[in-house]
C-alpha positions as CSV (number, residue, x, y, z in Angstrom):
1,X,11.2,8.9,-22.2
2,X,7.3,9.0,-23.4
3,X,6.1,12.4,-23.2
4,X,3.4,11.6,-20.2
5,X,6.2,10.4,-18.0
6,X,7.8,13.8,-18.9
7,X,4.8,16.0,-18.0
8,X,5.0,14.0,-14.7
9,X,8.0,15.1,-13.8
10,X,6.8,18.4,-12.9
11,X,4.9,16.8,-10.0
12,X,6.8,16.8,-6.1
13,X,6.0,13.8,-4.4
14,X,7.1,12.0,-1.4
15,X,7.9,8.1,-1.4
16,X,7.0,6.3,1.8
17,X,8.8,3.1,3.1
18,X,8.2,1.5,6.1
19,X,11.0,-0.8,7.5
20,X,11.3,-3.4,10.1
21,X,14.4,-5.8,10.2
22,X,15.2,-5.0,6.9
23,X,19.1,-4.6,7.8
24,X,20.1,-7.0,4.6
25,X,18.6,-5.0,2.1
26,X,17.6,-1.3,3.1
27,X,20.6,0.5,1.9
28,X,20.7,-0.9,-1.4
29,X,17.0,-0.9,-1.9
30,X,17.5,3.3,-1.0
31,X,20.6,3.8,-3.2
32,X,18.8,1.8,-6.1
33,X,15.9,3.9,-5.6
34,X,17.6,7.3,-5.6
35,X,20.0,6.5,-8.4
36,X,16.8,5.3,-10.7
37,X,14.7,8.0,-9.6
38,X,17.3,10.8,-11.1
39,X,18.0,8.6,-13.8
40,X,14.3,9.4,-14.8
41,X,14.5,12.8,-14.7
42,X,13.0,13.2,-11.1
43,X,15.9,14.5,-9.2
44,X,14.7,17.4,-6.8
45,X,11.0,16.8,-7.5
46,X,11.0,14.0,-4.6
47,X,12.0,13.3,-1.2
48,X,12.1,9.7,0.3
49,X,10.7,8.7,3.8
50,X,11.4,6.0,5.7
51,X,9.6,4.6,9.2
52,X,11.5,2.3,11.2
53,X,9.2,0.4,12.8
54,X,11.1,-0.3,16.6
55,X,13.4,-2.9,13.9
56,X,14.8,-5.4,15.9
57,X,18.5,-5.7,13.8
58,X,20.8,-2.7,12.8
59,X,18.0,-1.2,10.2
60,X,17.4,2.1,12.3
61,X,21.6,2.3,12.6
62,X,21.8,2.1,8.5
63,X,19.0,4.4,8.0
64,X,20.5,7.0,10.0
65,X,23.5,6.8,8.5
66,X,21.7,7.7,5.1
67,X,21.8,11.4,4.1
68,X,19.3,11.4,1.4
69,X,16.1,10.4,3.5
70,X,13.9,11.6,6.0
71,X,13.7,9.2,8.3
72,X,11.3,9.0,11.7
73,X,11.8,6.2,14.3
74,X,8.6,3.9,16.3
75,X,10.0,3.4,19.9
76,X,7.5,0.4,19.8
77,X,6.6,-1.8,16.8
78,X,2.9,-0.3,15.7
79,X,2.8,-2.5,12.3
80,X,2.7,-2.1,8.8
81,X,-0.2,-0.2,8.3
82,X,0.9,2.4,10.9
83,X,4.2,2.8,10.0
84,X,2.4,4.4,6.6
85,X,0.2,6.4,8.7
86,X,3.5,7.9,10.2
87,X,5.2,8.8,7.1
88,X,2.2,9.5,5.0
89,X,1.3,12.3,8.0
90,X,5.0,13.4,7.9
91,X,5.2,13.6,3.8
92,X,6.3,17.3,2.7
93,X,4.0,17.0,-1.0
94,X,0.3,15.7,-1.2
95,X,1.2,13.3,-3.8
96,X,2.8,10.0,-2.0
97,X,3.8,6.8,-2.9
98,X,4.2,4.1,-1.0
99,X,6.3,1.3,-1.6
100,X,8.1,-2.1,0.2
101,X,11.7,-2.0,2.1
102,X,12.4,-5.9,0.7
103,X,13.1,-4.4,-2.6
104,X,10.2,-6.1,-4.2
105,X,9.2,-3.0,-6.2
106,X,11.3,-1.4,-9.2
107,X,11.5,2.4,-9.7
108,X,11.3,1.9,-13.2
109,X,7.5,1.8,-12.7
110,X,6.5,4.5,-11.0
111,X,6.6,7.3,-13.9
112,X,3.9,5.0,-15.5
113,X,1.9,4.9,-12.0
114,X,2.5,9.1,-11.7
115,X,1.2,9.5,-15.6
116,X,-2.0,7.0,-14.6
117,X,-2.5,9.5,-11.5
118,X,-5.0,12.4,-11.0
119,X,-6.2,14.2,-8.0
120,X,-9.2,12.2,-5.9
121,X,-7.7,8.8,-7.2
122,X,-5.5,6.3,-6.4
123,X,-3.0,4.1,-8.7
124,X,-2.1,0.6,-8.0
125,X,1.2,-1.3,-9.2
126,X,-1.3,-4.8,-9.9
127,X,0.8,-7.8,-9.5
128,X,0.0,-10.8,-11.4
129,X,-1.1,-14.0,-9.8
130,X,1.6,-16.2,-11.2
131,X,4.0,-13.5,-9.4
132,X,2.1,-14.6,-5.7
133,X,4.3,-17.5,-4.0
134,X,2.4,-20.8,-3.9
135,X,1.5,-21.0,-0.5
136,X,-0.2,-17.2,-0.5
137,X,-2.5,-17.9,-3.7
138,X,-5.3,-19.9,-2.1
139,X,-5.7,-17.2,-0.1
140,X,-5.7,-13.9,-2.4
141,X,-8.0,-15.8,-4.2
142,X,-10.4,-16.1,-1.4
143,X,-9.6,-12.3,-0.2
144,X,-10.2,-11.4,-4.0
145,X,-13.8,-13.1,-4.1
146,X,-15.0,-12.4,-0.7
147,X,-14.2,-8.5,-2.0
148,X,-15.7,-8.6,-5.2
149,X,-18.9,-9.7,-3.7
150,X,-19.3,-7.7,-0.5
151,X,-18.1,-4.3,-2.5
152,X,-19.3,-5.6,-6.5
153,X,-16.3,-4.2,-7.9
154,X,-13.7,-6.9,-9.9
155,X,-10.5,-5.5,-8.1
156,X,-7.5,-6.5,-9.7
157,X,-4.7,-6.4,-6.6
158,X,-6.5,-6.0,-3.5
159,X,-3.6,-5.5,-1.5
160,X,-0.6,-4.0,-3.7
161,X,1.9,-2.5,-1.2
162,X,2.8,0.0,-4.6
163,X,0.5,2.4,-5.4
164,X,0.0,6.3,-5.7
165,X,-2.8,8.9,-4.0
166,X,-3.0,12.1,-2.7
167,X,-2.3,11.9,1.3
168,X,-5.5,14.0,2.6
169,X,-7.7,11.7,0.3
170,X,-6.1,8.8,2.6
171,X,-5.8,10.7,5.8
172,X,-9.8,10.8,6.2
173,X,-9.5,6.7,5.9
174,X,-7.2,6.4,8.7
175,X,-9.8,5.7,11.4
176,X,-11.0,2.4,9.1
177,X,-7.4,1.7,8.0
178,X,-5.7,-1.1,9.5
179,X,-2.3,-0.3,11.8
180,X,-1.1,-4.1,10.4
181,X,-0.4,-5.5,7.1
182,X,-4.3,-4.7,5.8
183,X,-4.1,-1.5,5.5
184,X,-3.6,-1.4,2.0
185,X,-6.4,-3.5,1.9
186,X,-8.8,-1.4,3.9
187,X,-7.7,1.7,2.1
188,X,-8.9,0.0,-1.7
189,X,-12.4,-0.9,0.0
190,X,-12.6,2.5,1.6
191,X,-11.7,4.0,-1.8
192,X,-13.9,2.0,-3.9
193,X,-17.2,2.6,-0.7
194,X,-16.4,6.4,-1.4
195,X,-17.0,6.0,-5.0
196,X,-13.4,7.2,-5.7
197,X,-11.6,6.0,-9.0
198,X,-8.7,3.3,-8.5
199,X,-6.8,2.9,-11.8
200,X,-4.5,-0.3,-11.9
201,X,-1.3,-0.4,-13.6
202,X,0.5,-3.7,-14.3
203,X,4.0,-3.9,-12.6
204,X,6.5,-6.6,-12.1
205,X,8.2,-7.2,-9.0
206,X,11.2,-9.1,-8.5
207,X,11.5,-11.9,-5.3
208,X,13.5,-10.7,-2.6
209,X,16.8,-12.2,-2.5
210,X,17.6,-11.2,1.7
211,X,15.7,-11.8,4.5
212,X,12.4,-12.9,5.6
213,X,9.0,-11.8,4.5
214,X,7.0,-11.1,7.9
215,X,3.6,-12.3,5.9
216,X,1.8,-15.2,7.1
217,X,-1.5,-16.9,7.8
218,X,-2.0,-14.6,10.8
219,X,-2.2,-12.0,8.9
220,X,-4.0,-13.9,6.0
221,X,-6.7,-14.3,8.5
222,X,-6.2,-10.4,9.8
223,X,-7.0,-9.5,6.1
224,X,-10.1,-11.5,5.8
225,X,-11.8,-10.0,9.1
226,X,-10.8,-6.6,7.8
227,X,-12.8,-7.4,4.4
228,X,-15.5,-8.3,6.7
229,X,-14.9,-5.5,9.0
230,X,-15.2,-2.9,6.1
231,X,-17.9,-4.9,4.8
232,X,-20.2,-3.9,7.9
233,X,-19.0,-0.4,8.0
234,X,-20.0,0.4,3.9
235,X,-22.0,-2.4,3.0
236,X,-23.9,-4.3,6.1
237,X,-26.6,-5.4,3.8
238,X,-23.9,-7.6,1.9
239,X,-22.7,-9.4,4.5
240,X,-25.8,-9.4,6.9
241,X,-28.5,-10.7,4.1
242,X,-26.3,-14.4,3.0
243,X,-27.8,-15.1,6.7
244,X,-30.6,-13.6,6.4
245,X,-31.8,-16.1,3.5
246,X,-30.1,-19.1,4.9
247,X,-32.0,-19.1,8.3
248,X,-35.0,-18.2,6.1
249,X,-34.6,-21.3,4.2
250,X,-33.7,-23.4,7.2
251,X,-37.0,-21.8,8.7
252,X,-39.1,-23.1,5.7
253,X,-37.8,-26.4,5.8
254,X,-38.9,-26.8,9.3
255,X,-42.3,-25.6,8.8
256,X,-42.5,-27.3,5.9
257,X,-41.4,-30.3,7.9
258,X,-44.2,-29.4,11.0
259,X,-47.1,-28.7,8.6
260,X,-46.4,-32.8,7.2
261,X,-46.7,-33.6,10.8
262,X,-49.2,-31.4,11.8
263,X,-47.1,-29.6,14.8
264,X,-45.4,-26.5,15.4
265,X,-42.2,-26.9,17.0
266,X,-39.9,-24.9,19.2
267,X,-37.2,-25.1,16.5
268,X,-39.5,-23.9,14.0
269,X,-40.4,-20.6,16.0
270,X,-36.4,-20.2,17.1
271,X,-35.8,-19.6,13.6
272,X,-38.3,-17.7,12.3
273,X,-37.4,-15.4,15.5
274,X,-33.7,-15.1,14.4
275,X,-34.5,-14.6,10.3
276,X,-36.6,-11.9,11.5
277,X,-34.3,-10.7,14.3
278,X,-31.5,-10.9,11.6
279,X,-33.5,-8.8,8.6
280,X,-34.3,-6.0,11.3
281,X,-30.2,-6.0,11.9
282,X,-29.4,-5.6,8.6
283,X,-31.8,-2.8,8.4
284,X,-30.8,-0.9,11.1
285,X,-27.0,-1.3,10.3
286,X,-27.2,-0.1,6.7
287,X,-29.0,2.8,8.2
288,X,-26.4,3.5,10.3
289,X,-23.7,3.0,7.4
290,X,-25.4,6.0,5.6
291,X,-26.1,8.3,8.4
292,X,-22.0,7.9,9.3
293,X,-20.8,8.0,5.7
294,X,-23.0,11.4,5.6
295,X,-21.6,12.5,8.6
296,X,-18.4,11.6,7.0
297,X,-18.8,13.5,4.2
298,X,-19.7,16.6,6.0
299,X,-16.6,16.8,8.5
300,X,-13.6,19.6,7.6
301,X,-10.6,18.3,5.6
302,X,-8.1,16.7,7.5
303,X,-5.2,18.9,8.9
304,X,-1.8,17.8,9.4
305,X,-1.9,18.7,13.2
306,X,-4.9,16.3,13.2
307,X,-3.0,13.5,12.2
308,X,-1.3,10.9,14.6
């Protein structure tokens, strides 16, 4: 073992996995995980917690009959995203690591993720695209440049389900964080709009050989709005001013149009009245981004109680 992975072991941390009808492959993802975790020389320096998510199949009956987790049960299914919240408020250490229950994710890479990590970052497993399924590339790629130019930042997996940070860093994101499958997503943008460091590790993940991956266009779609979404909340000028310039130019045209005929016409003035209408949005909305990202800043650090 390299001698960063063997500083790392020092560190406690506490691995989050959500779960939902994962009744095919949740024991032997866990045992795996526990018996390659020790094998790396991090026995007693973690503890492993898993959310059931209201799972439909006999997941919550295997996970209880597991001795080596900490397990906590949704009576309803919340999603993805707040299935994390649950056992990121619940983790016993500050550093936590969240990974998938379809046994996507090897243990073999976290000691490389823990020796990238250090406090007020994040560390993300970054898949490769010719590791995305077919049918899902079209859209990273459009997820991937919508993100790029709303926060100007070339991010290399927006929505890595693998990565490391320290839980009260994320705990103040929660109220942006999405309760479904984005909320890996929305936790990079909220990162990256708080000007904190995300380091990105190359990992390789293996396909899942059991079940069903709940990921589909739905919540393809989801993930765009939620790019949007934290567009307006960080940076409304981004998203508001594409507009603002095309009505402008659609306003030109027409009075460039009216001048030729020598008459001002209703359409004209309708969109000079929305470019202008628009610009004084955008204005007012990147005012109130910085007045709440300063409020942000100023509120107390998040206490467990606080968290739900």
């Amino acid at each position: 073992m390299e001698a960063g992975c063997e500083e790392q072991t020092d560190r406690m941390f506490t691995i989050v996995i959500p779960v939902y009808n994962e009744e095919k492959m949740i024991r032997s993802v866990l045992e795996n995980l526990k018996q390659d975790l020790d094998s790396h020389g991090f026995a007693e320096k973690y503890e492993i917690v898993c959310v059931n998510d209201a799972s439909k199949d006999k997941s919550g009956e295997i996970l209880r009959s597991i001795d080596f987790i900490s397990l906590v049960e949704h009576k309803i299914n919340r999603g993805y995203g707040a299935a994390l919240k649950t056992g990121i408020c619940g983790a016993q250490h500050d550093t936590v690591i969240i990974m998938d229950s379809d046994g996507q994710h090897l243990a073999e890479d976290i000691p490389a993720l823990l020796d990238a990590f250090e406090p007020g970052m994040m560390v993300v497993g970054a898949r490769g695209i010719t590791q995305t399924k077919a049918k899902r590339v079209l859209g990273k790629i459009v997820l991937h440049f919508l993100a790029k130019f709303l926060f100007q930042y070339d991010i290399k997996d927006l929505n890595s389900g693998f990565r490391v940070f320290n839980r009260f860093e994320t705990m103040r994101f929660f109220h942006v964080c999405s309760d479904r499958f984005s909320f890996t997503t929305s936790q990079t943008l909220a990162y990256l709009s708080d000007q904190k460091p995300i380091a990105y590790i190359p990992i390789n993940i293996q396909a899942r050989t059991e079940g069903k991956s709940m990921v589909n266009m739905n919540a393809g779609f989801r993930a765009i709005l939620k790019v949007l979404q934290m567009g307006m909340i960080f940076k409304p000028m981004r998203v508001i001013l594409p507009m603002v310039f095309f009505f402008g130019l659609l306003t030109t045209g027409s009075f460039l149009s009216n001048l030729i005929d020598f008459n001002m016409t209703d359409t004209t003035l309708t969109l000079f009245i929305a470019t202008v209408m628009l610009f004084v949005f955008a204005l007012l909305s990147d005012q109130i981004s910085t007045v709440r990202r300063e409020m942000w800043n100023m509120r107390p650090r998040m206490r467990v109680r606080d968290c739900k």
